[in-house]
N, C-alpha and C positions, 0 to 999 in steps of 0.2 A: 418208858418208851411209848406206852398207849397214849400216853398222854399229847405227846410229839406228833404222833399219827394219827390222833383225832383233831389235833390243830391242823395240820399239810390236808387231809381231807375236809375240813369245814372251811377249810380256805378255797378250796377246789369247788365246794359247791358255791361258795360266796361268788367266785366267777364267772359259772352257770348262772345264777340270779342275776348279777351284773350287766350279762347278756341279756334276760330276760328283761331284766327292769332298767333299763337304761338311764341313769339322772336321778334315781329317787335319794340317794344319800344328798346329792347337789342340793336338790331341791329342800330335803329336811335343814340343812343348814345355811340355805342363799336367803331365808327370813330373819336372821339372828345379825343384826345389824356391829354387834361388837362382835364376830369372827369376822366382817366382809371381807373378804382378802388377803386375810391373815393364813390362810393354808392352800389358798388358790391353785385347785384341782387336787392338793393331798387328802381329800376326804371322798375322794370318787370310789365307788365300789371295787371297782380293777387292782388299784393301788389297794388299798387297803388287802384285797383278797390276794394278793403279791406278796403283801409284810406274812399274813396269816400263813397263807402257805409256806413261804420259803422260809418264815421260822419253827413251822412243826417239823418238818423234812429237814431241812440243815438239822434243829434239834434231835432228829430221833437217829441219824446217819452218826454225828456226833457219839449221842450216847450209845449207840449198838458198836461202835468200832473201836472207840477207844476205853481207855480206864476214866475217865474225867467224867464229873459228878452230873447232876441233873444243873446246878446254875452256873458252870463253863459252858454246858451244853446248851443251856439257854441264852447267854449271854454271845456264842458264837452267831447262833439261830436269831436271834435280835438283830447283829450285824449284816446277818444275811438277807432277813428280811429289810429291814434298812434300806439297803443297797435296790433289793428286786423293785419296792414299793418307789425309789427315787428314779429306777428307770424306765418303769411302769410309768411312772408321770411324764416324763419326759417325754418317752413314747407316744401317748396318747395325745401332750400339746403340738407335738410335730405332727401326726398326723389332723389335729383338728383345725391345725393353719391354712388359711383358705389364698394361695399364693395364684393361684387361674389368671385368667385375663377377665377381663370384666365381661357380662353378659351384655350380648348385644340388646339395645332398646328400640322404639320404634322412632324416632328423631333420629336415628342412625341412619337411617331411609332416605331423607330427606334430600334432595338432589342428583340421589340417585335413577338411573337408567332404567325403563321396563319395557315390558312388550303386554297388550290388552289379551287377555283371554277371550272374555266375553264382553263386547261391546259393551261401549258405557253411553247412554243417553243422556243429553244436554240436562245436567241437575239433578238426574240420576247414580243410581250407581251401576256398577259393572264390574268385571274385575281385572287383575294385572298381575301378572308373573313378575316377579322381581327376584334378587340376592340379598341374601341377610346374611351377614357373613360367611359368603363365599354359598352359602345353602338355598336355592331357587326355594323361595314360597308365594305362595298364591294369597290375595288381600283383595279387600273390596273397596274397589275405588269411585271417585267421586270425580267429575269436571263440570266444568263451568259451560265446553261447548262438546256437541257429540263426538268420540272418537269411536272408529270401524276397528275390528278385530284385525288380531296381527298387527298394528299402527305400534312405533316407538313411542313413549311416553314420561317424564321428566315427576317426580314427585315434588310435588312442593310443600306437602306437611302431610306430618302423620295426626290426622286430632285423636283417635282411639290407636290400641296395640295391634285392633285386626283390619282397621281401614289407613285408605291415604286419600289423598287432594292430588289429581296428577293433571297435565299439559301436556298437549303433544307436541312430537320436538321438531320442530321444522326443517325442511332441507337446509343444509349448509350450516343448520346451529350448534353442532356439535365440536 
């Protein structure tokens, strides 16, 4: 039974590690070009420390309660890790599925509606309040002719992530 409870506890610290060291089992084996794929995500630390534990613990409960030997007890504790180590994966691929909406970029900009913060000089920059999904941020903007603070203004390209190209929108052109 020490036996059993030295496996369920080096399985426990295996998952402490696993925390601590996130990928290093991944990484010892995503160089080995004959396993690529062949155990995709069964060799990750968590899993693995899933089999370990829930075969020393099934094992040692096993052999403390019943009459049946050390290799029923291990053959049950096999099963059970098995099972822990196949939900352990699963678990871990559904959480690492990345299902979001896509992150806004700055060509998402583009046609959209602002107002000048700070005045922008003819071919200089200045800046402009706008919405980036649905979120007011501030960017440094660029026009071809001067616009005065407070003025609506029309983006017509973003050439960097923190600048735009903006137009101001004339009466009636909206």
């Amino acid at each position: 039974m020490t036996w059993f409870l030295g496996l369920g506890i080096a399985g426990l610290a295996l998952l402490v590690l696993a925390l601590v060291f996130d990928g290093i089992l991944e990484g010892l084996f995503g160089g080995i070009s004959v396993l690529d794929g062949l155990f995709d995500g069964l060799l990750s630390l968590p899993v693995v420390a899933g089999f370990v534990s829930m075969l020393g613990f099934t094992g040692a409960i096993v052999l403390g309660s019943t009459g049946l030997g050390v290799v029923p007890a291990t053959a049950v504790g096999a099963a059970a890790g098995v099972t822990a180590a196949w939900l352990t994966a699963r678990f871990s691929r559904s959480l690492m599925r990345d299902d979001g909406p896509p992150v806004p970029r700055g060509e998402d900009l583009v046609g959209s509606a602002g107002s000048v913060v700070t005045p922008i000089p003819a071919g200089g920059y200045g800046e402009v309040m706008l919405r980036l999904a649905g979120q007011p941020a501030k960017y440094s903007a660029r026009s071809a002719v001067p616009i005065a603070r407070g003025a609506e203004v029309w983006v017509e390209s973003a050439p960097t992530a923190t600048s735009v190209v903006v137009r101001p929108v004339r009466t009636g052109e909206r």
